[in-house]
Structures are given as structure tokens and as C-alpha cells.
C-alpha positions as CSV (number, residue, x, y, z in Angstrom):
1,X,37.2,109.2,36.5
2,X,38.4,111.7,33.8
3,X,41.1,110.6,31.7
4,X,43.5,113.1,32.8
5,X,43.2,112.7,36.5
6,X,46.2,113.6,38.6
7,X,47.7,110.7,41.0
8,X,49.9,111.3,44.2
9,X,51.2,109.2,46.6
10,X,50.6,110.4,50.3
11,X,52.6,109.1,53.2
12,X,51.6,108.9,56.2
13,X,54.2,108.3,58.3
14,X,54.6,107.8,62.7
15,X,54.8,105.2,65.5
16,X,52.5,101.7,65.8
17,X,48.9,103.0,66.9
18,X,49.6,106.8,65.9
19,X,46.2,105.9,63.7
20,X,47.9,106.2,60.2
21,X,45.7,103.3,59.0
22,X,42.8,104.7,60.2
23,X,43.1,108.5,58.9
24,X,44.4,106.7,55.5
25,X,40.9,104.6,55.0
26,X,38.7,107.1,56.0
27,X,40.2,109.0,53.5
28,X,40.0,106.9,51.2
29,X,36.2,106.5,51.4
30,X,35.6,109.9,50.8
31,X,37.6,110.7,47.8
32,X,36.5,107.1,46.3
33,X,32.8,108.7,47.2
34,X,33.9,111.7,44.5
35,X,34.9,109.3,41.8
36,X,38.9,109.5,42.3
37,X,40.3,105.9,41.8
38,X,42.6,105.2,45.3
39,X,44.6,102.4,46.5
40,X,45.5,102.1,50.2
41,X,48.8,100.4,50.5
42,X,48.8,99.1,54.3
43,X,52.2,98.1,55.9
44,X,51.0,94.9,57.6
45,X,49.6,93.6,54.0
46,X,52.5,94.7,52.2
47,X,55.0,93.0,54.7
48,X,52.9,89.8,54.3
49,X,52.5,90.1,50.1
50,X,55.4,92.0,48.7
51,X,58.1,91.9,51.3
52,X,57.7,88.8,53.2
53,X,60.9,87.1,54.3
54,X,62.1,90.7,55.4
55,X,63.0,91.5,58.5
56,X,63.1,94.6,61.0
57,X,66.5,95.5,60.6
58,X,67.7,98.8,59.2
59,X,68.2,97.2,56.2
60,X,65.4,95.2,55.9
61,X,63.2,97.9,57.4
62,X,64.9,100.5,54.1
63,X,64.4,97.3,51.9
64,X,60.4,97.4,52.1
65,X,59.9,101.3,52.2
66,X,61.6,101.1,49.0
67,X,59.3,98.4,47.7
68,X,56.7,100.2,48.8
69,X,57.8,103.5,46.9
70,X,58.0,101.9,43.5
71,X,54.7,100.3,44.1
72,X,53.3,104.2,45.2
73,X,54.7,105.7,42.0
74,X,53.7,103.2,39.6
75,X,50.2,104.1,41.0
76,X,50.2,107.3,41.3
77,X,52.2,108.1,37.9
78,X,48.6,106.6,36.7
79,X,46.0,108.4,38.2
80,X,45.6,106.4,41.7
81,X,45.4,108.7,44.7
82,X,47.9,106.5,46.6
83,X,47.6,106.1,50.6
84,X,50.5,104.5,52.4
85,X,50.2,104.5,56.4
86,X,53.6,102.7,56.6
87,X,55.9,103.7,59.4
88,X,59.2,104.4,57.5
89,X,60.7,105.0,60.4
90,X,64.0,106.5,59.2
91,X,64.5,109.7,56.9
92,X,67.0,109.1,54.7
93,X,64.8,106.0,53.2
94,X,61.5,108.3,53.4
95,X,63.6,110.9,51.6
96,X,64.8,108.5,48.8
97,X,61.0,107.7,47.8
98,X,60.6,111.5,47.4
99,X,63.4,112.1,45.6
100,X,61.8,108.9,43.5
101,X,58.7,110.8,42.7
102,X,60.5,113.8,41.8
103,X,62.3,112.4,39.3
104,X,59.9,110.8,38.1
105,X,57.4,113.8,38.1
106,X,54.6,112.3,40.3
107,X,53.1,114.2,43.0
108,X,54.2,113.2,46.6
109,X,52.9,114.4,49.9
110,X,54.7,113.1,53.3
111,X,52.1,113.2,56.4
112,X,53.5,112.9,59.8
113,X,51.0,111.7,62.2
114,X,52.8,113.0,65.1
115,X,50.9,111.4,68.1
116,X,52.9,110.8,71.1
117,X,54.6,107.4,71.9
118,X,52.2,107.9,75.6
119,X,48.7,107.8,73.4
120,X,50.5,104.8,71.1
121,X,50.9,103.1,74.4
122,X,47.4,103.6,75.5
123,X,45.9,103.1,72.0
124,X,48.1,99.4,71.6
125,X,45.9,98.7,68.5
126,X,47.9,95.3,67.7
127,X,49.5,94.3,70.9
128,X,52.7,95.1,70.2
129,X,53.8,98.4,73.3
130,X,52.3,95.3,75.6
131,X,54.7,92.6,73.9
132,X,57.7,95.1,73.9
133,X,57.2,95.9,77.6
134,X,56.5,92.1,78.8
135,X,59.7,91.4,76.6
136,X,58.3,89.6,74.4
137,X,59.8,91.2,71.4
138,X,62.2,94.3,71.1
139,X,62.6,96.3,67.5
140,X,59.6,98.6,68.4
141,X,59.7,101.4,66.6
142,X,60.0,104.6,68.8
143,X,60.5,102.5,71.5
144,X,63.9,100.9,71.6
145,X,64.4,101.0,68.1
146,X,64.5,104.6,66.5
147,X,61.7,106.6,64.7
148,X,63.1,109.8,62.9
149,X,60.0,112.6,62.7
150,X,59.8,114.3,59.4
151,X,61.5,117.9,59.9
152,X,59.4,119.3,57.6
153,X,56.4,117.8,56.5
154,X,54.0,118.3,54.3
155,X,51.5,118.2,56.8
156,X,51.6,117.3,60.5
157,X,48.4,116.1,62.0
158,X,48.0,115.2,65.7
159,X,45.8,112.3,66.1
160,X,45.2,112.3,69.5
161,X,43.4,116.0,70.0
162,X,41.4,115.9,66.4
163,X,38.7,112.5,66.1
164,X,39.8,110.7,62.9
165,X,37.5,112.3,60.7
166,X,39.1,115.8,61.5
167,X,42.3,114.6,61.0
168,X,40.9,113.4,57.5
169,X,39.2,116.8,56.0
170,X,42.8,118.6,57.4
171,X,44.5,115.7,55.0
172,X,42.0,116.6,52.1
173,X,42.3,120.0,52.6
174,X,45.3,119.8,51.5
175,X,45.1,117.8,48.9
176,X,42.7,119.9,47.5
177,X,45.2,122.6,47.9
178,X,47.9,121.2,46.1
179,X,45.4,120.2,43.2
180,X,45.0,116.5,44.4
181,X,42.2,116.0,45.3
């Protein structure tokens, strides 16, 4: 790594199973493969590290994008390319890490995978549409608990007509656009 590499936090933001995760660590792998220094922040690890006792309330749910902000600019302000598949499922708390950046000067990118709640359904990576619908929990994002889609995003990939590592080069592409990657 040069000395005067530039960090950014990209956000990659959408419903359980829209494949943030997975877009975000194959990513990873590649720019780690050209020498950048990159941290994945995942949602599930930060909910059990840095925000456990929190909740799913509105509140809570602002509470630990927040956390997760400081912890993406801290980062990035030093030269991590910072990946955060987190959900953030309401604007005005995605819009207050932006603003964050900004002031601060560090590079931010918001993604929105924008796959349809249908294919989140199908795809069920951790059980939860299944849980939802057997009543087994309620809360679910997007399903009876709102998700607010970025109205203008940096970048809107559509998981579910692209494979994974399509959906990666269109992420790097433009990071290399904007001089991030």
C-alpha cells in the first residue's frame, strides 16, 4: 500500500438476502488481490460486537447505523476501502452517515442492491422470510417493517439478473471511476 492511498466507505444497502454480503466480499477479494487495505464491516457481526443489546426498533435500528458510520469513517479517513452490506433501512439515518463523511472529507459511496422482496423470499439466506411468514418473528425489514430505497444512489445494482461477480466489476467500475479503487 502507498502511503497516500485514498479510503472510502461504500454502503451497500437493501432487504435480507438482496446479496449485499456477498457482492461486498467478493469485492473485497479483488481489491485486497491489488494491494488496497479493506475492511468488510458485516451487519450480523457488528450487531453481535459493537451494538449488542440493541434492538430492531426505529431507534435502535438508527442507533447501530450510526455506530456503524463512525466505525466506516474512522476507516476510511485512513486509507481502508470500507465495505458495509448493512441494511439501513431508513434514509434519514443513511443520509446522516453521508453527511458524516462529508464533513469530515472522506469519500462515501451509497450502493443500493435493489433486488426484489419476491427473489429475497426465494433466496431466504438466514431463515428469516420463512420465520416472518410462520410468525415466528415480525420486524422484517421490507416486509412488515419498512425499508426506504435510496432515491438516488450512487449506484443501483440488481442482484438477481447479473451473477455476483457482475454485480462486483459494475461496483469496481465505479470505484475506479470516482478514483477509489
Amino acid at each position: 500500500m502507498s502511503v497516500t492511498e485514498t479510503g472510502a466507505t461504500i454502503w451497500l444497502t437493501g432487504l435480507p438476502s438482496a446479496g449485499k454480503t456477498t457482492i461486498a466480499y467478493e469485492l473485497a477479494g479483488r481489491l485486497r488481490g491489488e494491494g488496497h487495505r479493506v475492511e468488510v464491516l458485516d451487519g450480523d457481526e457488528i450487531r453481535e460486537f459493537l451494538s449488542a443489546g440493541l434492538g430492531f426498533s426505529r431507534e435502535d435500528r438508527h442507533t447501530n447505523v450510526q455506530r456503524i458510520g463512525f466505525v466506516a469513517e474512522l476507516l476510511a479517513a485512513n486509507g481502508v476501502k470500507v465495505l458495509v452490506p448493512v441494511i439501513a433501512p431508513y434514509a434519514d439515518s443513511r443520509d446522516a452517515v453521508r453527511k458524516r463523511h462529508q464533513t469530515e472529507g472522506t469519500a462515501y459511496l451509497e450502493v443500493h442492491v435493489a433486488t426484489p422482496v419476491e427473489v429475497c423470499s426465494a433466496r431466504d439466506v438466514k431463515g428469516l422470510y420463512a420465520k416472518q411468514a410462520a410468525g415466528e418473528i415480525s420486524g422484517l425489514t421490507g416486509v412488515d417493517d419498512p425499508y426506504e430505497a435510496p432515491e438516488s444512489p450512487d449506484l443501483r445494482i440488481e442482484s438477481h439478473r447479473q451473477t455476483v461477480q457482475e454485480s462486483a466489476a459494475e461496483l469496481y467500475a465505479l470505484l475506479s471511476e470516482r478514483g477509489a479503487a
